[in-house]
C-alpha positions as CSV (number, residue, x, y, z in Angstrom):
1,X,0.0,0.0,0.0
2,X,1.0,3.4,-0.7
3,X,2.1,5.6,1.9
4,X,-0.1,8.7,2.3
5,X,0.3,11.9,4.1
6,X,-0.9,13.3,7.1
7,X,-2.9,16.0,5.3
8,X,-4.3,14.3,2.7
9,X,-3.9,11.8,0.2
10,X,-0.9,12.8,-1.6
11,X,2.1,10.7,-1.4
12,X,4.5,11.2,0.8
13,X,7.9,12.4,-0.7
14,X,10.2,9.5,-1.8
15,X,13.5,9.5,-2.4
16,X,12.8,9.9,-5.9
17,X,11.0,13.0,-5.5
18,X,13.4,14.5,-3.7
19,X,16.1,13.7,-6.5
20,X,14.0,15.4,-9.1
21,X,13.2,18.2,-6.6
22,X,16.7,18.9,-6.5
23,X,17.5,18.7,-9.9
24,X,14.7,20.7,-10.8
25,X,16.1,23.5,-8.3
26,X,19.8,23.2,-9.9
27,X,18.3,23.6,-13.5
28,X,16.3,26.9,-12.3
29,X,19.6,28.4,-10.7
30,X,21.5,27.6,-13.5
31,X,19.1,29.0,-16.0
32,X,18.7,32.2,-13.8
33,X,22.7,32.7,-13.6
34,X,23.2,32.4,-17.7
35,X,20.1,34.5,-17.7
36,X,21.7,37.4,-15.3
37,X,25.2,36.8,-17.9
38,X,23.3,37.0,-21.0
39,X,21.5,40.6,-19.8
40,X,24.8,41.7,-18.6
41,X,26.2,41.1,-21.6
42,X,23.6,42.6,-23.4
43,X,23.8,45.8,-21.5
44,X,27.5,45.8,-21.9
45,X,26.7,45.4,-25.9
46,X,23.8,48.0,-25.9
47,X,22.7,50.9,-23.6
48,X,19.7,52.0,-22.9
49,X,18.7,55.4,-25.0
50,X,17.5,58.4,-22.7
51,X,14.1,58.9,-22.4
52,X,12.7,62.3,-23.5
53,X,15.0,63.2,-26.2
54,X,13.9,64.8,-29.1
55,X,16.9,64.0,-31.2
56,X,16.4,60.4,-30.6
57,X,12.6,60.1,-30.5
58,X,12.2,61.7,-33.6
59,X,15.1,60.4,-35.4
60,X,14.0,57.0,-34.3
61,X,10.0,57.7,-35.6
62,X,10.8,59.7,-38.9
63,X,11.9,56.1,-40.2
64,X,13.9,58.5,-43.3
65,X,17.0,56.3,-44.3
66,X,18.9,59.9,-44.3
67,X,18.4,60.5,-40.8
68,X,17.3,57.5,-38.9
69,X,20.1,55.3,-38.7
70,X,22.0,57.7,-36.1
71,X,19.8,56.8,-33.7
72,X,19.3,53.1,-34.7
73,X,23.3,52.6,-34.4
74,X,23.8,55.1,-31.0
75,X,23.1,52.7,-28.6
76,X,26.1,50.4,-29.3
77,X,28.5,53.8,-29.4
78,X,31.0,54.5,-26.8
79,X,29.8,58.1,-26.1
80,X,26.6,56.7,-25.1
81,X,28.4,54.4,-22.4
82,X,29.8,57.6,-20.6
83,X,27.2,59.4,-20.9
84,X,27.9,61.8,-23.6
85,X,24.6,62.2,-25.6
86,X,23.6,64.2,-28.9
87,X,23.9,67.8,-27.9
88,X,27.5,67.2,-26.9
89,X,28.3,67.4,-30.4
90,X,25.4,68.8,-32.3
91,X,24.3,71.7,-29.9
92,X,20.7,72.5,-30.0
93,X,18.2,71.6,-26.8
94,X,16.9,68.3,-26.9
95,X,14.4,68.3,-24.1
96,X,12.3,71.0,-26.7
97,X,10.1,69.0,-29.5
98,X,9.8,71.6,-31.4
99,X,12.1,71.3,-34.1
100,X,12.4,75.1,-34.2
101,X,13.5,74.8,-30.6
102,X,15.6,71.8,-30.4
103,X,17.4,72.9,-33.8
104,X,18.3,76.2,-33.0
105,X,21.5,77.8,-34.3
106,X,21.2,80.1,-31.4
107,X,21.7,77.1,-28.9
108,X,24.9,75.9,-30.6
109,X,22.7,73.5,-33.2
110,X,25.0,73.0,-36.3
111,X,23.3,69.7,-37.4
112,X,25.6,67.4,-40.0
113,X,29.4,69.0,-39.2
114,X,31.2,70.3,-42.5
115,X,34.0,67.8,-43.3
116,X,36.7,70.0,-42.6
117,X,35.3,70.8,-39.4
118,X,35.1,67.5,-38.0
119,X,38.6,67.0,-36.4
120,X,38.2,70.1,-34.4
121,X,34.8,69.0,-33.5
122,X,35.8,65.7,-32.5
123,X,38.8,67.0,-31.0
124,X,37.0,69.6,-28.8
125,X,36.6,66.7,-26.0
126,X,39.6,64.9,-27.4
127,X,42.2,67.5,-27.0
128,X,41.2,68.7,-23.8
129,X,43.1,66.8,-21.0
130,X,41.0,68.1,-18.5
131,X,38.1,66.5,-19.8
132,X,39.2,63.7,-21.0
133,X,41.1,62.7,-17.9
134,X,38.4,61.8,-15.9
135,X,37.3,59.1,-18.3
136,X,41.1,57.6,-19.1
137,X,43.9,58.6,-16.9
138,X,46.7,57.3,-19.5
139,X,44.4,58.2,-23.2
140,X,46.3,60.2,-25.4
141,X,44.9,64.4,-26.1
142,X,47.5,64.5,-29.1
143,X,45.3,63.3,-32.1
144,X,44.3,66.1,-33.7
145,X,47.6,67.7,-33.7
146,X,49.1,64.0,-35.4
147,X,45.7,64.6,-37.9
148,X,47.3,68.1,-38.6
149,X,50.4,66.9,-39.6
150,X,49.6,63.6,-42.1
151,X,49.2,63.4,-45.3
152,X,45.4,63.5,-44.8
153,X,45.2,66.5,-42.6
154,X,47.3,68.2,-44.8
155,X,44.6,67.6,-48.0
156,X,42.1,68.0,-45.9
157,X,43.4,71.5,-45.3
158,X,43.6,71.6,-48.6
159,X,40.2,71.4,-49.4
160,X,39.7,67.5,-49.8
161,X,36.4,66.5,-49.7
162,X,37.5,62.8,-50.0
163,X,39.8,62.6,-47.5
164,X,40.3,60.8,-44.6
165,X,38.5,62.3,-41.3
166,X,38.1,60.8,-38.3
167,X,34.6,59.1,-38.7
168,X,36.4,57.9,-41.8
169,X,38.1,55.3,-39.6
170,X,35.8,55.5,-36.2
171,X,32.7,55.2,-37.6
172,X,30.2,57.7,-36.4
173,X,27.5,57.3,-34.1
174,X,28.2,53.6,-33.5
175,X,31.9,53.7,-32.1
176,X,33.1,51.0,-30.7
177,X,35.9,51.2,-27.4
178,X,39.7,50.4,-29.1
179,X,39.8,46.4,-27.4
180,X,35.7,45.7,-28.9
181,X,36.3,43.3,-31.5
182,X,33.9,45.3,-33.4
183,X,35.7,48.8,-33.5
184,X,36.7,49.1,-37.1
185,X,39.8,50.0,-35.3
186,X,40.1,46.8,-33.6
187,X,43.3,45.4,-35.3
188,X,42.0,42.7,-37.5
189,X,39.5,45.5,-38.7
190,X,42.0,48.2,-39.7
191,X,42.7,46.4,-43.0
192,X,39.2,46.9,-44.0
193,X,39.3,50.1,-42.7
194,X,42.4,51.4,-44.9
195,X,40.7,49.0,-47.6
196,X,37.7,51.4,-48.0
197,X,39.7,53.7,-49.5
198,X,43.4,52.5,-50.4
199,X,41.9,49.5,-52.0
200,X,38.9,51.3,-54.0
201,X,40.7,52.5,-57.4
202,X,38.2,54.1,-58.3
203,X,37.9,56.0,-55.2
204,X,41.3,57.3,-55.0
205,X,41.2,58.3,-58.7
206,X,43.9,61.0,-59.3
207,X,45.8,60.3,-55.9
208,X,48.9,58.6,-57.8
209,X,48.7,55.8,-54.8
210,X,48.7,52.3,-55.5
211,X,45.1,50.8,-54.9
212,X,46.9,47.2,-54.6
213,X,48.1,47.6,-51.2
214,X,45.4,45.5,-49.5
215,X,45.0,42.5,-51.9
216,X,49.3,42.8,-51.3
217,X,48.8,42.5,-47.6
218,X,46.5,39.6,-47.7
219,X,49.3,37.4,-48.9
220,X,51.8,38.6,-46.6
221,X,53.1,36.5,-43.5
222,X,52.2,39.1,-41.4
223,X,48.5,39.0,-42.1
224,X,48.8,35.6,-41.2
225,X,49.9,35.9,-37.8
226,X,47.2,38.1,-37.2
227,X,44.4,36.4,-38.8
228,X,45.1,32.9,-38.7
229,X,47.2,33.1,-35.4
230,X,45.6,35.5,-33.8
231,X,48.3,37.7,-33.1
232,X,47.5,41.0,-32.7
233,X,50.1,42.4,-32.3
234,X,51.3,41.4,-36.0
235,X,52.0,44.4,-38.1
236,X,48.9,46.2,-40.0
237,X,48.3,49.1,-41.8
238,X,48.8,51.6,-39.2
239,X,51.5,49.9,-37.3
240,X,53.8,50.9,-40.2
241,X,52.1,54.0,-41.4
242,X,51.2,55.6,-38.0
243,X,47.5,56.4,-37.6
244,X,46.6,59.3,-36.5
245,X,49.9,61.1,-38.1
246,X,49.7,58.7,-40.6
247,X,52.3,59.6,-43.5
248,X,53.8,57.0,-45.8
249,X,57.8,56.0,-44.2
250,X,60.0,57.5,-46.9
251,X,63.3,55.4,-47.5
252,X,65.0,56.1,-44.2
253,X,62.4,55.7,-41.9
254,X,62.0,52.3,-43.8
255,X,63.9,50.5,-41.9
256,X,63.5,51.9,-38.5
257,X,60.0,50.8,-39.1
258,X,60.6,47.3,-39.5
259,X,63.4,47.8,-36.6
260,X,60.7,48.4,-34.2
261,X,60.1,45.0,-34.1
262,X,63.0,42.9,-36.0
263,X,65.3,44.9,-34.0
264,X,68.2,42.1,-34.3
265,X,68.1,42.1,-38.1
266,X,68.1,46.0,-38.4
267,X,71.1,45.6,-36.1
268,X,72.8,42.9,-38.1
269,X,71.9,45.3,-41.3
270,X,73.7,48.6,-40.0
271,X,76.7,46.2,-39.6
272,X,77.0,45.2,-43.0
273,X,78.5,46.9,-46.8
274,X,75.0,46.7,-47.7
275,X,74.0,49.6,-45.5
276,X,75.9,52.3,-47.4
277,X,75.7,50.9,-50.9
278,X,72.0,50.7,-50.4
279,X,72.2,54.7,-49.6
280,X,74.4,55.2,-52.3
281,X,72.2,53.4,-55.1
282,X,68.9,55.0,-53.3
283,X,67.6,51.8,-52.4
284,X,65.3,51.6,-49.2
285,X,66.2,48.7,-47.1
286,X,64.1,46.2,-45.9
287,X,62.1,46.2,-48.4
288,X,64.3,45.8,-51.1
289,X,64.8,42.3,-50.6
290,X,61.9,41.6,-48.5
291,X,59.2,43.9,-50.4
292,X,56.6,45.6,-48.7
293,X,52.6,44.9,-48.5
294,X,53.3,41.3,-49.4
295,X,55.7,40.4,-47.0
296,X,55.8,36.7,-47.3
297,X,57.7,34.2,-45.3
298,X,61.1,34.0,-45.7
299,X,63.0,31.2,-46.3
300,X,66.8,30.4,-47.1
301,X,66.0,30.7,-51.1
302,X,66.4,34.2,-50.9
303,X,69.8,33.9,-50.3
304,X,72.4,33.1,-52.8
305,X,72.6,32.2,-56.4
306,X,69.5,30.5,-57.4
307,X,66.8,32.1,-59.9
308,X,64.9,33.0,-56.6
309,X,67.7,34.8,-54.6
310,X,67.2,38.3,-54.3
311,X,71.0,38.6,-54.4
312,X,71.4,37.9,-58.1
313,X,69.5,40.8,-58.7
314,X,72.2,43.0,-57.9
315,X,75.1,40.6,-58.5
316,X,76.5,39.3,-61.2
317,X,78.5,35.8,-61.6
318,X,81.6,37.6,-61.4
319,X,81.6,39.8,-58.3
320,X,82.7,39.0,-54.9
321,X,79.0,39.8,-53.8
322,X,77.8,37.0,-56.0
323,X,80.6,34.6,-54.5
324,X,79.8,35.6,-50.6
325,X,76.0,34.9,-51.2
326,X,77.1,31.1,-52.9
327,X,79.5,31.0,-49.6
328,X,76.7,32.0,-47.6
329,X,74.1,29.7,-49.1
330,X,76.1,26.6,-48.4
331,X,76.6,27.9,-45.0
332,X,73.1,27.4,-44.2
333,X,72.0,24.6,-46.4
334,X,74.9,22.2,-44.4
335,X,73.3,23.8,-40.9
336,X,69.9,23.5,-42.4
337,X,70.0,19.9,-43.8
338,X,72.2,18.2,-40.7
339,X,69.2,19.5,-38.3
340,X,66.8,17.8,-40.7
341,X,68.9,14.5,-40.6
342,X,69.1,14.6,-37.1
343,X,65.7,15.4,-36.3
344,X,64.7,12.8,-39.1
345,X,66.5,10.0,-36.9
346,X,65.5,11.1,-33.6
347,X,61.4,10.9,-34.9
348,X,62.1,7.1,-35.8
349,X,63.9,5.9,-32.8
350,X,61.4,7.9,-30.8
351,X,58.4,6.2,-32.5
352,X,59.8,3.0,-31.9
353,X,59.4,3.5,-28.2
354,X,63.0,4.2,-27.8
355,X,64.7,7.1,-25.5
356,X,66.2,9.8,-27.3
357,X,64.2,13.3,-25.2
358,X,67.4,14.3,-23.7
359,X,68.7,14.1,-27.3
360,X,66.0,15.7,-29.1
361,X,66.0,18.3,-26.0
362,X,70.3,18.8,-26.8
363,X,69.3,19.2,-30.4
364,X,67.7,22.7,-30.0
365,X,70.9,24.1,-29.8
366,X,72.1,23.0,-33.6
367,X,68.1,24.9,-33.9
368,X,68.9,27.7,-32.5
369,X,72.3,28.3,-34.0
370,X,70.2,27.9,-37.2
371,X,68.0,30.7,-36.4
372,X,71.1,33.0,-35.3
373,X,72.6,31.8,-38.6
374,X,69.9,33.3,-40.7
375,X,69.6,36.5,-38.6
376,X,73.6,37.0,-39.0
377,X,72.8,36.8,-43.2
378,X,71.8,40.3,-42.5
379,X,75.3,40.8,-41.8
380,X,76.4,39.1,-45.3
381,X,79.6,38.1,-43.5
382,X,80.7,34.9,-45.1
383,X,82.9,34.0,-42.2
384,X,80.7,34.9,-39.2
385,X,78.0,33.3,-41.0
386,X,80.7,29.7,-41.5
387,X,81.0,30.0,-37.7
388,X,77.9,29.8,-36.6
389,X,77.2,27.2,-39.0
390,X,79.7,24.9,-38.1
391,X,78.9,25.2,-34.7
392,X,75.2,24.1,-34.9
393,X,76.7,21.3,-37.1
394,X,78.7,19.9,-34.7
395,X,75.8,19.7,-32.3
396,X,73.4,18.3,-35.1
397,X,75.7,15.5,-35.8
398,X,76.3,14.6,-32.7
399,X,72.5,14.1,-32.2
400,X,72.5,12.3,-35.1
401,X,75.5,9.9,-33.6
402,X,72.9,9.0,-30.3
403,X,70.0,8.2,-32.9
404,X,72.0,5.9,-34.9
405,X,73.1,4.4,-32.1
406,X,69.6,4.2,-30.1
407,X,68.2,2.5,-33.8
408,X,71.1,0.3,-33.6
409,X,69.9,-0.6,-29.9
410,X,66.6,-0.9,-31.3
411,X,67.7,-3.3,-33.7
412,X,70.3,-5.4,-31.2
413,X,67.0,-6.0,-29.0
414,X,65.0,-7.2,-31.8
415,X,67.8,-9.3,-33.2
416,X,67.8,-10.8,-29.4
417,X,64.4,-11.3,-29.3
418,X,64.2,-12.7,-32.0
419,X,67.0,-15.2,-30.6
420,X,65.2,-15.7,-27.4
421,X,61.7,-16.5,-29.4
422,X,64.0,-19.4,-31.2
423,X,65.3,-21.0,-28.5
424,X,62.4,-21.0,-26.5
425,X,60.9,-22.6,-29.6
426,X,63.3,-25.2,-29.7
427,X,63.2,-25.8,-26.4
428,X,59.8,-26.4,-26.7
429,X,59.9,-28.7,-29.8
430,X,62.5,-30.3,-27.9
431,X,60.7,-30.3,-24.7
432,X,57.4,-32.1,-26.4
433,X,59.6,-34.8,-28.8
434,X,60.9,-35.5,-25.0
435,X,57.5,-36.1,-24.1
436,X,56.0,-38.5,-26.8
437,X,59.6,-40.5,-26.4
438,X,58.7,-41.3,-22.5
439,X,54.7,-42.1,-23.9
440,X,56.2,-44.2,-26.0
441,X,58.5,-46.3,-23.7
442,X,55.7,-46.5,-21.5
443,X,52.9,-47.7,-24.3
């Protein structure tokens, strides 16, 4: 019989309910706390517009593609998130719904800025360090100045109507903080950024710039790294070019560019004859060899006297140039091919279930001394370059030496299992021929 309760004549709880009570609890919790993260994150996406605001109510009710779409995108903008609303940068009273009221010139109203005018406007919070203090002790006040001093501040100046402004690379009305993913200045963004100009030739019709810059990049190893690595802090556009006093590098600053971050190899580079026979012949280094846009990986065929060495471009059979890059070429290809042996010997023995980590850990240096090796090319110092080479040779061999000797191990156990597998065999042939001998004797 079922038990019933003192109150009535529903069961009592069993174990069973409780269970389900229980789980039933946990499921409610849980769906409450992803509930709580998903609104969270929702008001960290999206704030909420202000209520009473006749630049946002009527924006948001004209439904006019010309003038709606402010007030459609605000709510994700940055501004919004501190507080700074549409009279902070278009004057005019927005608590008065009478258009002549609210959009009076009188009150400061100037409506769509004037392209020229829209680095001062943006800069009158931006380079005031009072103001913008209180938001980000560390942000830079210094942008419009940089603006004044690029190439596009200078056309705008000019008269440019094309020309890059700030919204040009912010967006407007819907900008994002610098670390949102979404910020066209986010730095997998600023290729598309650059791209909406720089890589529209019909756009930049009658600039005299290449419109090939970004379809260049794309190919280059240091996209790459920041697309398919997820390094951000790979080179893009403005990382070379500046961004706010962005002006093209000219041949000198070429190379302090890419010394920013292959500080070793600008190093090696200032050491070498190359350096001042670059200068002399006006060549920009770096890129010379290396190119610009499309920088893509490099890899020991640039070096010597192949087809694809870059050297041969400048040297012919008969200089001493085109000798030191063969010199150099076999430098690296002996350092280059005994790591590959080594490592090739070390995989096998390895895979067979043999011990060889303290060897494959001792190889790193022949690895290293490779890497140092191709750096010091930058030098293009045959005999510095032989060094260095020989020494990560040594190493690579002598790696090589344990993995021979761990396969020959290898092998010595098989051959003595193998051994130990006959005898045991014969043994046991012998052992059962012993057998049916005694049956015999005793049948």
């Amino acid at each position: 019989m079922a038990l019933r309760s003192r109150r009535g004549t529903s069961p009592l709880p069993t174990a069973h309910h409780g269970t389900d009570l229980l789980g039933r609890c946990i499921v409610f919790a849980w769906a409450l706390v992803v509930g709580a993260l998903l609104f969270a994150g929702g008001r960290a996406e999206a704030q909420k517009l202000p209520e009473g605001n006749s630049c946002i109510d009527c924006h948001r009710g004209i439904g006019d593609p010309r003038v709606t779409p402010p007030a459609e995108k605000f709510p994700q903008d940055i501004h919004l998130a501190k507080g700074i609303l549409c009279q902070d940068c278009h004057g005019g009273d927005p608590r008065n719904f009478d258009p002549k009221g609210s959009m009076n010139p009188a009150k400061g109203f100037i409506g769509k800025p004037k392209h020229q005018a829209i680095p001062q406007l943006c800069g009158k919070c931006h380079s005031n360090a009072a103001y913008m203090k209180k938001f980000n002790p560390t942000i830079r006040v210094d942008q419009v100045q940089e603006y004044l001093t690029s190439v596009h501040g200078r056309k705008l100046r000019e008269g440019d109507q094309k020309v890059a402004t700030c919204i040009s690379c912010h967006d407007v009305h819907n900008i994002r903080a610098i670390k949102d993913q979404q910020a066209w200045t986010y730095p997998v963004k600023v290729v598309e950024t650059c791209g909406r100009c720089h890589g529209d030739a019909k756009y930049m019709e009658g600039y005299k710039i290449a419109t090939d810059v970004v379809d260049k990049y794309k190919k280059s190893v240091h996209y790459e790294a920041l697309t398919k690595k997820g390094d951000l802090s790979a080179p893009t556009c403005n990382v070379c070019h500046g961004n706010h006093g962005a002006t093209p590098p000219g041949v000198d600053s070429v190379a302090n560019v890419c010394g920013t971050c292959h500080s070793l190899t600008a190093d090696f580079f200032n050491q070498s004859p190359h350096k001042k026979a670059f200068a002399a012949m006006g060549l920009a280094p770096c890129v010379t060899c290396h190119s610009n846009h499309d920088v893509t990986k490099p890899s020991d065929t640039l070096v010597g006297t192949d087809q694809q060495a870059v050297c041969v471009n400048c040297h012919d059979p008969a200089s001493a140039g085109y000798q030191k890059a063969a010199a150099i070429r076999t430098s690296l290809d002996e350092l280059r091919g005994a790591v590959q042996r080594a490592a090739g010997i070390l995989d096998r023995a390895e895979h067979a279930g043999m011990e060889v980590s303290q060897a494959k850990f001792e190889l790193r240096g022949a690895t290293d001394a490779l890497l140092k090796t191709r750096a010091t090319v930058h030098r293009f110092d045959p005999v510095a370059i032989r060094n260095l080479s020989d020494e990560g040779v040594q190493v690579a061999n002598k790696m090589y030496d344990k993995g021979v000797k761990a396969m020959d191990d290898l092998r010595f156990r098989h051959r003595g299992l193998w051994i130990s597998v006959g005898i045991i065999l014969v043994a046991i042939a012998g052992l059962v021929l012993k057998i049916r001998e005694i049956d015999r004797r005793r049948g």
